[in-house]
C-alpha beads as a LAMMPS data file, in Angstrom:
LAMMPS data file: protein, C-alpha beads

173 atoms
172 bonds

1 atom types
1 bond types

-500.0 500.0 xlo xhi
-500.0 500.0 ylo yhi
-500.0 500.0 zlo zhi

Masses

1 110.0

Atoms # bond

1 1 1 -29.961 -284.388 -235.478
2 1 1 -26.327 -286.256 -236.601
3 1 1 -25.498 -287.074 -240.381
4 1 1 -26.891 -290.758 -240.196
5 1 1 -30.618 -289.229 -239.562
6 1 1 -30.017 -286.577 -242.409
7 1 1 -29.043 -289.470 -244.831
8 1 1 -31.147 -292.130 -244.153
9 1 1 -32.946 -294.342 -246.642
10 1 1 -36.386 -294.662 -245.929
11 1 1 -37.373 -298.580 -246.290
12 1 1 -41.314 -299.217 -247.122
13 1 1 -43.631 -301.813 -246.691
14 1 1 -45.537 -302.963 -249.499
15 1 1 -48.303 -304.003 -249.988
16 1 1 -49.625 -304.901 -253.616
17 1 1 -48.499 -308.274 -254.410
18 1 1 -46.842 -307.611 -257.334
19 1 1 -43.159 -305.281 -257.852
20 1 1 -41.175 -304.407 -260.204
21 1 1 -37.944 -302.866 -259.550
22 1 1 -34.476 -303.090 -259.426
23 1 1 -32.685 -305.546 -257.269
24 1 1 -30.036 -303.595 -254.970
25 1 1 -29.361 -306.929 -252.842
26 1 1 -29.407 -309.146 -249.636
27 1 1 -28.957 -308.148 -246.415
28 1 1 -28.005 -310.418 -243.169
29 1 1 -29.665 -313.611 -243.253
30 1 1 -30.597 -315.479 -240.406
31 1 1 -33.018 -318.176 -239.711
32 1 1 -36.631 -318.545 -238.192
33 1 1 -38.261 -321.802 -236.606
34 1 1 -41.659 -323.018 -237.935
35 1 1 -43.079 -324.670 -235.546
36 1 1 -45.166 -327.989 -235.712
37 1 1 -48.634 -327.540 -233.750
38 1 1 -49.489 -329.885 -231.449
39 1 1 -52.002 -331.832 -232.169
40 1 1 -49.960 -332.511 -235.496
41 1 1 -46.934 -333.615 -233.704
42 1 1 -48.750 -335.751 -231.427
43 1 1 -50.466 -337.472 -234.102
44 1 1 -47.780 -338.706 -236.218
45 1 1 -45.712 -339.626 -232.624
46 1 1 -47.939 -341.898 -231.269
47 1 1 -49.065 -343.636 -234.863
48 1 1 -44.810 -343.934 -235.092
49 1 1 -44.728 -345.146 -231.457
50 1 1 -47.283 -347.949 -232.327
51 1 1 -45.206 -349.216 -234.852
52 1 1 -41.813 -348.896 -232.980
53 1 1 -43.634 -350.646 -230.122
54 1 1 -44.010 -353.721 -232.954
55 1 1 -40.695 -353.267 -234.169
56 1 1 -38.858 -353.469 -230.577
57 1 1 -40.955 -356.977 -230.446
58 1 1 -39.519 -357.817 -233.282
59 1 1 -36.092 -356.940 -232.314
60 1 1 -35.514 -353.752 -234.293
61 1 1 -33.915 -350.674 -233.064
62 1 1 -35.635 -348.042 -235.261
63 1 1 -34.553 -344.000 -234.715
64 1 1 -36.520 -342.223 -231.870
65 1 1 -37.351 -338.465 -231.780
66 1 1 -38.853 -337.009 -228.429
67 1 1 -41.746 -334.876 -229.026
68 1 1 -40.214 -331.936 -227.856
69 1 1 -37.940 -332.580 -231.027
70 1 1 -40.174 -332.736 -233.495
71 1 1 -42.348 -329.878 -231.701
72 1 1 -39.270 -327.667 -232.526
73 1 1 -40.240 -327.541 -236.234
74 1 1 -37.816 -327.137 -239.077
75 1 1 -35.329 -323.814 -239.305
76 1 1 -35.511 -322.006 -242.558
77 1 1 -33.111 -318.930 -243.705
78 1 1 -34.179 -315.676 -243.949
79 1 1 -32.689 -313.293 -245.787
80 1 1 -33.979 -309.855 -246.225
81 1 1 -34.315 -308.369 -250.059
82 1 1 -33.927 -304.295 -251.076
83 1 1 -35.512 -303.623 -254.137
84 1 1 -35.930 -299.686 -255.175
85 1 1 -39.125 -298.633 -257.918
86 1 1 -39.007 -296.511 -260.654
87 1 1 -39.978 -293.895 -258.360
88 1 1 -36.589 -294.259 -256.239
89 1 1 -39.003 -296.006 -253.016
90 1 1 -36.870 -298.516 -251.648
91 1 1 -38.973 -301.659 -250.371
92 1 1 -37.840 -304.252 -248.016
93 1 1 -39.177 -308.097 -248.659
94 1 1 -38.303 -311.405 -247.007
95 1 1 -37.531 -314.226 -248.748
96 1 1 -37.736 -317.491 -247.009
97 1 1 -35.188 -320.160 -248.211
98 1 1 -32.454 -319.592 -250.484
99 1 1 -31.795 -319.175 -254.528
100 1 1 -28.153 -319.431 -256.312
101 1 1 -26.291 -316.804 -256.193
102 1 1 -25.778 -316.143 -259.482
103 1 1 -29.554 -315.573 -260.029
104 1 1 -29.624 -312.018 -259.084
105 1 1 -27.315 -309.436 -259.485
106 1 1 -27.167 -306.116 -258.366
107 1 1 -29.039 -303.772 -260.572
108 1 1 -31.182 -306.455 -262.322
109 1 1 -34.965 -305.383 -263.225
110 1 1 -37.082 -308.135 -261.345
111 1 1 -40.604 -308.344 -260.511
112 1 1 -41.724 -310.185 -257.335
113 1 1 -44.763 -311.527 -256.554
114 1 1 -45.188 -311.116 -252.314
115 1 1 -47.825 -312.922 -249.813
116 1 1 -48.524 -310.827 -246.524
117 1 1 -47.411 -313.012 -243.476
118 1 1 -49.428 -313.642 -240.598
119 1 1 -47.446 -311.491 -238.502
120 1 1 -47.991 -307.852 -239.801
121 1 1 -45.056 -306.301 -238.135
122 1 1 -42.990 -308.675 -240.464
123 1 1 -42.120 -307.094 -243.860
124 1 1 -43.995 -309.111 -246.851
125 1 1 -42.867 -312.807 -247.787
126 1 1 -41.077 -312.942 -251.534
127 1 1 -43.073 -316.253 -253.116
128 1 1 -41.437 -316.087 -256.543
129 1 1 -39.176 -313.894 -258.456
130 1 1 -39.256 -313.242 -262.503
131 1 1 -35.374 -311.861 -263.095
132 1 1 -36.614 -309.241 -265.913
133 1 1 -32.915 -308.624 -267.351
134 1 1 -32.228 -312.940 -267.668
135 1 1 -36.158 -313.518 -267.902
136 1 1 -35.471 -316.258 -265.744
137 1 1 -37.669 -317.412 -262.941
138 1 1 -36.864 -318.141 -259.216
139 1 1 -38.686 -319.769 -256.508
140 1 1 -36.665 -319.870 -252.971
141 1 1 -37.211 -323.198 -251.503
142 1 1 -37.261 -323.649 -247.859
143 1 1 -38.207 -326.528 -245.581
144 1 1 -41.816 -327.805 -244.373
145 1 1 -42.957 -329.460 -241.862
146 1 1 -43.333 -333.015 -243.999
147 1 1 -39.827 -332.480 -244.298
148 1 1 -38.626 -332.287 -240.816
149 1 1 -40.706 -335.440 -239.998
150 1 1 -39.036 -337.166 -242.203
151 1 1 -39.979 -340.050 -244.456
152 1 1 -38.778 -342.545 -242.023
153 1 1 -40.758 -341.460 -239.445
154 1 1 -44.084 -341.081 -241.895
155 1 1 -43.648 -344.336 -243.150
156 1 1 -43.853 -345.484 -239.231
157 1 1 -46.812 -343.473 -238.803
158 1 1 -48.144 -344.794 -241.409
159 1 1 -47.488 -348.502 -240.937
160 1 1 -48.596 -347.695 -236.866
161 1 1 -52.094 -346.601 -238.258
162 1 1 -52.759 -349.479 -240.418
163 1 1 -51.921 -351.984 -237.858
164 1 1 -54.399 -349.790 -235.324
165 1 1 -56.536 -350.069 -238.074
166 1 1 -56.341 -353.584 -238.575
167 1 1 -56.760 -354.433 -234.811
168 1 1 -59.830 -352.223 -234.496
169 1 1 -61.372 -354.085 -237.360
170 1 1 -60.649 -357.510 -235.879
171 1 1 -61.544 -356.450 -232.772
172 1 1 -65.395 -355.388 -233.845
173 1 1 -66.012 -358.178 -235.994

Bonds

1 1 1 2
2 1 2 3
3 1 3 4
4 1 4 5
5 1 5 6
6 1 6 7
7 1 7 8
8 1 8 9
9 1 9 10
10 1 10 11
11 1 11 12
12 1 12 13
13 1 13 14
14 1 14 15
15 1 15 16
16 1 16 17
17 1 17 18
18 1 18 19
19 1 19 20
20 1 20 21
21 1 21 22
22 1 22 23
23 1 23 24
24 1 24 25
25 1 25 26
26 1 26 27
27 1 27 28
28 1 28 29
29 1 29 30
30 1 30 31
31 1 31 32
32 1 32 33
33 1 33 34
34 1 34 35
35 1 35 36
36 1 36 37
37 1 37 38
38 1 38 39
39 1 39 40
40 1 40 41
41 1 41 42
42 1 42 43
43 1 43 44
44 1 44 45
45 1 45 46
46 1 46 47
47 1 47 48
48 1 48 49
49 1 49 50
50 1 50 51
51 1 51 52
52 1 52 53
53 1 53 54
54 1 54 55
55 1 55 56
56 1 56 57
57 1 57 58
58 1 58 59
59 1 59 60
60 1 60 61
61 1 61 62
62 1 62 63
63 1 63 64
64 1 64 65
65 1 65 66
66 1 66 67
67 1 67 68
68 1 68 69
69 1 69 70
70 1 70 71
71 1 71 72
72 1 72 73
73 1 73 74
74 1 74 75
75 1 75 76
76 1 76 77
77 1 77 78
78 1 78 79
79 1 79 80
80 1 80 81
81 1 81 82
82 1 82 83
83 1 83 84
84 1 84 85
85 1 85 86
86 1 86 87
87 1 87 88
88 1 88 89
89 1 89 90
90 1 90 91
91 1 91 92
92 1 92 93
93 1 93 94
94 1 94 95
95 1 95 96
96 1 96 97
97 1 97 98
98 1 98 99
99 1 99 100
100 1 100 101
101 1 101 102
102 1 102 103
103 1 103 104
104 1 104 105
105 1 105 106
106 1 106 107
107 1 107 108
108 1 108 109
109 1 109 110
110 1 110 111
111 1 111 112
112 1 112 113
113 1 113 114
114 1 114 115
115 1 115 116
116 1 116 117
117 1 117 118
118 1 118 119
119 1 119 120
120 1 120 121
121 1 121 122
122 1 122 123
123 1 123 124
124 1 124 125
125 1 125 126
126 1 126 127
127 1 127 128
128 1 128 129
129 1 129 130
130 1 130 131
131 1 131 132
132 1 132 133
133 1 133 134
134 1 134 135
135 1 135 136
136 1 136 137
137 1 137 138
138 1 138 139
139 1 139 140
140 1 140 141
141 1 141 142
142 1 142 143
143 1 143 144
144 1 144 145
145 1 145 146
146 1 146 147
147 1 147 148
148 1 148 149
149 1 149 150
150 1 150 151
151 1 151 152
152 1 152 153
153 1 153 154
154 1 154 155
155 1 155 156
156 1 156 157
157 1 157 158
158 1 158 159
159 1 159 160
160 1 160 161
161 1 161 162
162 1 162 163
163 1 163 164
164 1 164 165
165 1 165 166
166 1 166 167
167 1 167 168
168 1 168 169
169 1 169 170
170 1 170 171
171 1 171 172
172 1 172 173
């Protein structure tokens, strides 16, 4: 056995919802993909497509995404949090998104309220933070999926399905 083994901090998973402890920081953040399912994507691609097919009659040029595109999903950060009890347990969360930087500082008494994530190998998901020592509250804000459509492309959709809607009704009358 080398020094590292004899010194190393043992990281838990939680699982209550609720902790309270003190914050000891971030570590490397990278990002994850969410991806868009299917049957969402194609939706909302071919209700666009309907009205882009009006819109090239009409002479307009509006912004195409391939489906593999908006397949892909948004990317989100993910930073892993330490936080260590009263007890001296050190517990590892994942918060999705980002907060300022001055919101937490090392040492500050929080309490976070956690969500399991569908993948159970994953650490638990940090929904909202109360900084105890500021009594301030946080909320990390990360993409969705509405977002990575875009409005552009919803309002497309949108206009697409009331046109479909409005030939469908002419058409059975």
């Amino acid at each position: 056995m080398d020094d590292t083994e004899l010194h190393r901090e043992r990281i838990l998973r939680h699982v209550s919802p609720i902790i309270t402890g003190r914050f000891l920081g971030y570590q490397a953040s990278y990002t994850r993909e969410v991806r868009v399912g299917r049957p969402l994507a194609l939706a909302v691609f071919v209700a666009a497509g309907i009205a882009q097919l009006i819109g090239s009659l009409l002479r307009m040029k509006p912004a195409r995404r391939t489906l593999k595109e908006l397949r892909k999903g948004p990317e989100f950060l993910v930073t892993p949090v330490r936080l260590r009890d009263d007890l001296g347990q050190t517990y590892e969360i994942e918060m999705h998104g980002q907060l300022p930087q001055s919101a937490l500082h090392r040492g500050d008494l929080v309490q976070v309220r956690t969500q399991p994530q569908a993948d159970h190998t994953l650490p638990v998901k940090l929904m909202q933070v109360v900084n105890l020592t500021t009594m301030q509250p946080l909320t990390p804000r990360i993409p969705t999926r509405w977002s990575h459509l875009g409005p552009a492309l919803l309002l497309q959709a949108a206009v697409g399905v009331t046109l479909l809607g409005a030939v469908l009704a002419a058409w059975l009358r």
